[in-house]
N, C-alpha and C positions, 0 to 999 in steps of 0.2 A: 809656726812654720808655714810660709808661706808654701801654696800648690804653683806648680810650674806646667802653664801649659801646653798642650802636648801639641804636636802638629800634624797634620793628616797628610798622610803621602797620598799623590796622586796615583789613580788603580792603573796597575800593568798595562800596558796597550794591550787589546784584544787580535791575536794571530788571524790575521787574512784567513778567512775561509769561504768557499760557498754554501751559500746558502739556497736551495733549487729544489728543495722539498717536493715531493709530491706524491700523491695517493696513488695508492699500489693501485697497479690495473687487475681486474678481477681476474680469479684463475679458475675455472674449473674444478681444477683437484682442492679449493680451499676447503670446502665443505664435505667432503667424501668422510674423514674421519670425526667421528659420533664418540666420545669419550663415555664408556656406562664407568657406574659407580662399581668400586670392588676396593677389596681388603689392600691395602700399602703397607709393605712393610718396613721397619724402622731404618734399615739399611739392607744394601746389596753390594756383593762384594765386586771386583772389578773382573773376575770370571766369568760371572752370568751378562755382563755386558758383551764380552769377548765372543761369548759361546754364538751369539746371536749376527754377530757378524756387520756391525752398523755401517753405514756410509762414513767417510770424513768428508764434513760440507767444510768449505773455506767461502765464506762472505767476500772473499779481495775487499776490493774498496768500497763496500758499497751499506756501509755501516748499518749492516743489519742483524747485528749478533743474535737480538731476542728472538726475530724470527728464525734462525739456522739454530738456536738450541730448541727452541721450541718441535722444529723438523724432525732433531736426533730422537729430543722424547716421544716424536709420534711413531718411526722408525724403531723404537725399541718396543713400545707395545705393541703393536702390529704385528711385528714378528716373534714377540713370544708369546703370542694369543692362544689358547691349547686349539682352539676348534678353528681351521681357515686362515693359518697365518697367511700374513702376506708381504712381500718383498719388493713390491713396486715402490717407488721411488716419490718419496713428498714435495710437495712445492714448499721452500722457504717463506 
């Protein structure tokens, strides 16, 4: 049985995009929050999220998801910290 072979299709054109990268200008508030070590637990129901009252960040265009989730998680411990919560607002 002869192999019959195969033919490679040329890859998708790649969508127009820019490309304009560039390194975050330094912020002030980047370093203010100090993560200490403590117990996590396996899960949290979507109450105790609630109760706390978080921001909703929207990134628009500016495709920064990891850092505006990152914000929400520093936003949630901060303000359910027992001792000096705080409700000031994080930089992305």
């Amino acid at each position: 049985m002869a192999r019959t072979a195969r033919r490679r299709q040329a890859p998708a054109p790649i969508p127009e995009c820019t490309l304009d990268a560039r390194r975050d200008t330094p912020d002030f508030r980047d370093r203010l929050f100090v993560p200490t070590l403590a117990d996590v637990p396996p899960a949290r129901t979507l109450d105790d999220y609630r109760a706390h009252a978080l921001p909703i960040l929207d990134q628009g265009r500016e495709d920064a998801c990891t850092g505006f989730a990152l914000a929400t998680v520093v936003h949630y411990l901060l303000r359910r910290r027992q001792v000096d919560p705080d409700t000031a607002a994080v930089s992305p």
